[in-house]
C-alpha positions as a Markdown table, in Angstrom:
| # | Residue | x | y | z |
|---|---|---|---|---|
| 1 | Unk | 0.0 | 0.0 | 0.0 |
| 2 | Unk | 1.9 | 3.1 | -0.8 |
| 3 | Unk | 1.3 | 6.8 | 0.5 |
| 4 | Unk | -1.5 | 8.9 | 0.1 |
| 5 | Unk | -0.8 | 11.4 | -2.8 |
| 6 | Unk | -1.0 | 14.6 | -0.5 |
| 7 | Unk | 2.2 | 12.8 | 1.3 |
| 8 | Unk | 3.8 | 11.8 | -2.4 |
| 9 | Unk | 3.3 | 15.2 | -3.8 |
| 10 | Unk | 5.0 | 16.6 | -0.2 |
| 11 | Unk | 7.9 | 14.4 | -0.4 |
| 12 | Unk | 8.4 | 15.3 | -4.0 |
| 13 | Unk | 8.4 | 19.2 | -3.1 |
| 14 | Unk | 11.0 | 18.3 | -0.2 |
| 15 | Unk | 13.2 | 15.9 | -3.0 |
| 16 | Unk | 12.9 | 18.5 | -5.1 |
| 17 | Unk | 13.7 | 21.2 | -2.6 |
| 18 | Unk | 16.9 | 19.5 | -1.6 |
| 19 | Unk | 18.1 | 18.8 | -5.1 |
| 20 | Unk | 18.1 | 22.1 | -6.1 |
| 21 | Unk | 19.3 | 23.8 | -3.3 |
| 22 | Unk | 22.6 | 21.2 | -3.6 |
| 23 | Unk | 22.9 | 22.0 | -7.3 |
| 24 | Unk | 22.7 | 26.0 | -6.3 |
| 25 | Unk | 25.6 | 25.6 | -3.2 |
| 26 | Unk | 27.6 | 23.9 | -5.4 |
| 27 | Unk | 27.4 | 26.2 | -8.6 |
| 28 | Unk | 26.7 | 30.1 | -7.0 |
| 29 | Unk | 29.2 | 32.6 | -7.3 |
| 30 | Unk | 31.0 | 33.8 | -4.1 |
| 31 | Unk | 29.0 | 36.5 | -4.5 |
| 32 | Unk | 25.9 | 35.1 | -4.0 |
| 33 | Unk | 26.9 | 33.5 | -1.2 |
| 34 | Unk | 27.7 | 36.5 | 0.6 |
| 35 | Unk | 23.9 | 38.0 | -1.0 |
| 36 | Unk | 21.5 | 35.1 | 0.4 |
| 37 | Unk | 22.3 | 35.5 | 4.4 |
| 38 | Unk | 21.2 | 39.2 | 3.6 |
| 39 | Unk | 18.4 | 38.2 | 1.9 |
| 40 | Unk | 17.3 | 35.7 | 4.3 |
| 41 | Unk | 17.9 | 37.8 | 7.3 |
| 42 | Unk | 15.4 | 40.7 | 5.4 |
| 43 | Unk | 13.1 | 37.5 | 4.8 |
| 44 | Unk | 13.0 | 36.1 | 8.6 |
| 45 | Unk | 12.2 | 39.6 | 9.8 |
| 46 | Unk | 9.2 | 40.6 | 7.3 |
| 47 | Unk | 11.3 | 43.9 | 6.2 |
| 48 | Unk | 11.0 | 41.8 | 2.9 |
| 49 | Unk | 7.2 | 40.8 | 3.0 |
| 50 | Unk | 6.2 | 44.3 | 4.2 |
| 51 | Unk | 7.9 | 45.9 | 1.0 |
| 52 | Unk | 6.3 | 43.2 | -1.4 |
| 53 | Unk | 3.1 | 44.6 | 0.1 |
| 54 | Unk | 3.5 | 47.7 | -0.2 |
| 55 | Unk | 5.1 | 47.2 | -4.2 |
| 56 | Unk | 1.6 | 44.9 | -4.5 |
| 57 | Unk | -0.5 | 47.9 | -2.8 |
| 58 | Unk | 0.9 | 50.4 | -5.0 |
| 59 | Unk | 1.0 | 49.0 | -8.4 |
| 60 | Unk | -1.5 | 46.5 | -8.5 |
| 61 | Unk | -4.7 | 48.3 | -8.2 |
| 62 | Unk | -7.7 | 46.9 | -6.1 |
| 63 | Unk | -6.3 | 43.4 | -6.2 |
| 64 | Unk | -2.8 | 44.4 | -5.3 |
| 65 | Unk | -4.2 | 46.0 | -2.3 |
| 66 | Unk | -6.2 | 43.0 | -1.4 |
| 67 | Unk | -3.4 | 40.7 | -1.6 |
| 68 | Unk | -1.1 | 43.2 | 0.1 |
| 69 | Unk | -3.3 | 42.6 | 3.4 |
| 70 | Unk | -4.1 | 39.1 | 3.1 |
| 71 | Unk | -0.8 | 39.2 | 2.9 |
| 72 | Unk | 0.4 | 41.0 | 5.9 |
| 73 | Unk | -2.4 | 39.2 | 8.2 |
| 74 | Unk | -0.8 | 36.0 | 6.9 |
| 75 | Unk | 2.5 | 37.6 | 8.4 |
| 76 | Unk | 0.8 | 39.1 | 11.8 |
| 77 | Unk | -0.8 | 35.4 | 12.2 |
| 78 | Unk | 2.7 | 33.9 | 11.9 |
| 79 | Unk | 4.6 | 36.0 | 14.3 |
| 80 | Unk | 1.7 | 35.4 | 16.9 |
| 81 | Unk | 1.5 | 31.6 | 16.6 |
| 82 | Unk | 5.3 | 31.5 | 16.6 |
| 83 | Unk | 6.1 | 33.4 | 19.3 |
| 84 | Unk | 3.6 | 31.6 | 21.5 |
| 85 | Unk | 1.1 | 34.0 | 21.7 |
């Protein structure tokens, strides 16, 4: 009996995932390297989400702006459940 195909599709994404962040360490240019701990540091503290929003609010008329706060609830939601709120 094999896995349901919620779990296959999953474990595809995650094989996936790891093959192609393998191929990317072992090909990037120095100078990316020294570019994606930046980048992920912007990520982890939503400087990088709150900008998309506000790029989404200000160019993408009324759907732009409704993503821009469905996103950012998305973001406030996060922080609460991971910080144990």
């Amino acid at each position: 009996m094999g896995y349901p195909p919620a779990r296959n599709l999953l474990a595809g994404i995650r094989a996936t995932d790891r093959s192609l962040t393998k191929r990317l360490a072992a090909s990037a240019s120095p100078r990316l390297h020294r570019a994606l701990p930046e980048v992920e540091e912007t990520a982890e503290g939503t400087k990088l989400w709150c900008g998309s929003a506000a790029v989404m609010a200000w160019l993408g008329g009324w759907r732009g702006r409704k993503a821009a706060a469905a996103g950012l609830a998305a973001v406030a939601v996060a922080q609460l459940v991971s910080n144990g709120v």
